[in-house]
C-alpha positions as a Markdown table, in Angstrom:
| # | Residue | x | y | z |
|---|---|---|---|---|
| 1 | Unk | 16.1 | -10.6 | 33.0 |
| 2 | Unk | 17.7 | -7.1 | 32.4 |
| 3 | Unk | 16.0 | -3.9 | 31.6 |
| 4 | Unk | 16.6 | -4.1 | 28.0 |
| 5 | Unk | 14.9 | -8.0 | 27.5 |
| 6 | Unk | 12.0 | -6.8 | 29.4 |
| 7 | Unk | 11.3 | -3.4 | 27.4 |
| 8 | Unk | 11.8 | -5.8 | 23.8 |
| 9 | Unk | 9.4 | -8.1 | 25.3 |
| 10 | Unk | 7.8 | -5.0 | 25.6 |
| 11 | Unk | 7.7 | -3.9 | 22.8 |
| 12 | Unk | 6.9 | -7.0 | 21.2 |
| 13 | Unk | 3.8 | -7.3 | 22.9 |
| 14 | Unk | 2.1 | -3.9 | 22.4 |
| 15 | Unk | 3.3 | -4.3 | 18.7 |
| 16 | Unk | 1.1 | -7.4 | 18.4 |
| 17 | Unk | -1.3 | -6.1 | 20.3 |
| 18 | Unk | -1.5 | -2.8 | 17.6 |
| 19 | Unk | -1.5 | -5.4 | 15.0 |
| 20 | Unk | -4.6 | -7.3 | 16.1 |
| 21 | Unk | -6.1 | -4.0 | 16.7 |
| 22 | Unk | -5.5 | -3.4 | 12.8 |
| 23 | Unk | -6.6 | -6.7 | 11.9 |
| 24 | Unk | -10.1 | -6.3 | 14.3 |
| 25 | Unk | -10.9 | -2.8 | 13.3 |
| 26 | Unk | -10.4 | -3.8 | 9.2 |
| 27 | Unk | -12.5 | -7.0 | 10.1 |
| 28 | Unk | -15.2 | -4.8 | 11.4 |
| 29 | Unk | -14.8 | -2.4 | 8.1 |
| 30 | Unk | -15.5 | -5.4 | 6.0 |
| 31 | Unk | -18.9 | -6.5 | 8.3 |
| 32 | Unk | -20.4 | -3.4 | 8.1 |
| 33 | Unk | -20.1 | -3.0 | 4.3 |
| 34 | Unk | -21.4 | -6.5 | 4.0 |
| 35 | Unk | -24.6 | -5.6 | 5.2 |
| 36 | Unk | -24.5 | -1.5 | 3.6 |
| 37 | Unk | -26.7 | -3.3 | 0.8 |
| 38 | Unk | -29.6 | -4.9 | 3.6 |
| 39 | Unk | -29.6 | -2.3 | 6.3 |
| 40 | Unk | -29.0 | 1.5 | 6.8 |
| 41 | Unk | -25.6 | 1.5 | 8.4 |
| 42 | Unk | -25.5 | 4.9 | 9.4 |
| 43 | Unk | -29.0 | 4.6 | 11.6 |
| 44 | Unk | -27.6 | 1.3 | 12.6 |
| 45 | Unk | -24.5 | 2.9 | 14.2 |
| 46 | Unk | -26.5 | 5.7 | 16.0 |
| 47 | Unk | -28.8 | 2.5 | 17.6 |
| 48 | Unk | -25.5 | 0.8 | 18.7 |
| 49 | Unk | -24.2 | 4.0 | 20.0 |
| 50 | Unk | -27.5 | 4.8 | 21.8 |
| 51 | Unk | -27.8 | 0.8 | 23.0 |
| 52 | Unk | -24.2 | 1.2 | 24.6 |
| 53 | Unk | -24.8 | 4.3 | 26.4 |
| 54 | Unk | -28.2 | 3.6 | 27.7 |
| 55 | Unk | -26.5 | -0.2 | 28.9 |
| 56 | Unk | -23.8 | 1.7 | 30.7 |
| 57 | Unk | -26.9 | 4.1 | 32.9 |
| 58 | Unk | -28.6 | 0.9 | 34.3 |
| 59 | Unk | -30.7 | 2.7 | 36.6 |
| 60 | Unk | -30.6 | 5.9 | 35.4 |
| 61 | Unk | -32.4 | 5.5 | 32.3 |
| 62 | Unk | -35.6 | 6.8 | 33.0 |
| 63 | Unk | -33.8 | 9.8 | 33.8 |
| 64 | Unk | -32.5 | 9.8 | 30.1 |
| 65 | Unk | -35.4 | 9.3 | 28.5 |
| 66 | Unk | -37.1 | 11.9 | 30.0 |
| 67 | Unk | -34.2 | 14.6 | 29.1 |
| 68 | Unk | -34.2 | 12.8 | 25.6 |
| 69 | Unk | -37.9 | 13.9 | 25.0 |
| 70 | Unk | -36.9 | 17.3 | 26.0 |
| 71 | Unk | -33.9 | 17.6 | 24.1 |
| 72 | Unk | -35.6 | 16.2 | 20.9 |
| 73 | Unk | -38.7 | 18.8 | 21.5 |
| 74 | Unk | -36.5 | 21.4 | 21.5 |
| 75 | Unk | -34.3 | 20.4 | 18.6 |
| 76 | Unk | -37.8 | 19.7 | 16.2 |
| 77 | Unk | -39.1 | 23.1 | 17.0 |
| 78 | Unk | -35.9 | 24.7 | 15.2 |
């Protein structure tokens, strides 16, 4: 196969790959505002967010919830 039939196969690939990107992240769009009406979507991305990061410490979550209640102490008092 020669340089130029592997970079349009290439090229072909990432392309579809961008494409179902697209099609995932406007999927998601429409999810989320299905449910804008039921829940608060905006809280519900902070718990995701929060869910995601606190999955990824394992062990070391105690640790963050102890800085957490620090942190939010602090930021209450202002």
């Amino acid at each position: 196969m020669s340089n130029k039939e592997v970079v349009k196969e290439l090229v072909e690939k990432l392309l579809t790959i961008e494409n179902e990107i697209s099609l995932l992240q406007e999927d998601r769009k429409v999810t989320l505002s299905d449910y804008k009406d039921r829940l608060d979507i905006k809280a519900f991305r902070a718990a995701l967010r929060i869910a995601k990061i606190k999955s990824k410490l394992g062990t070391s979550e105690d640790a963050l919830d102890n800085i957490l209640d620090v942190v939010e102490d602090r930021l209450t008092v202002i």
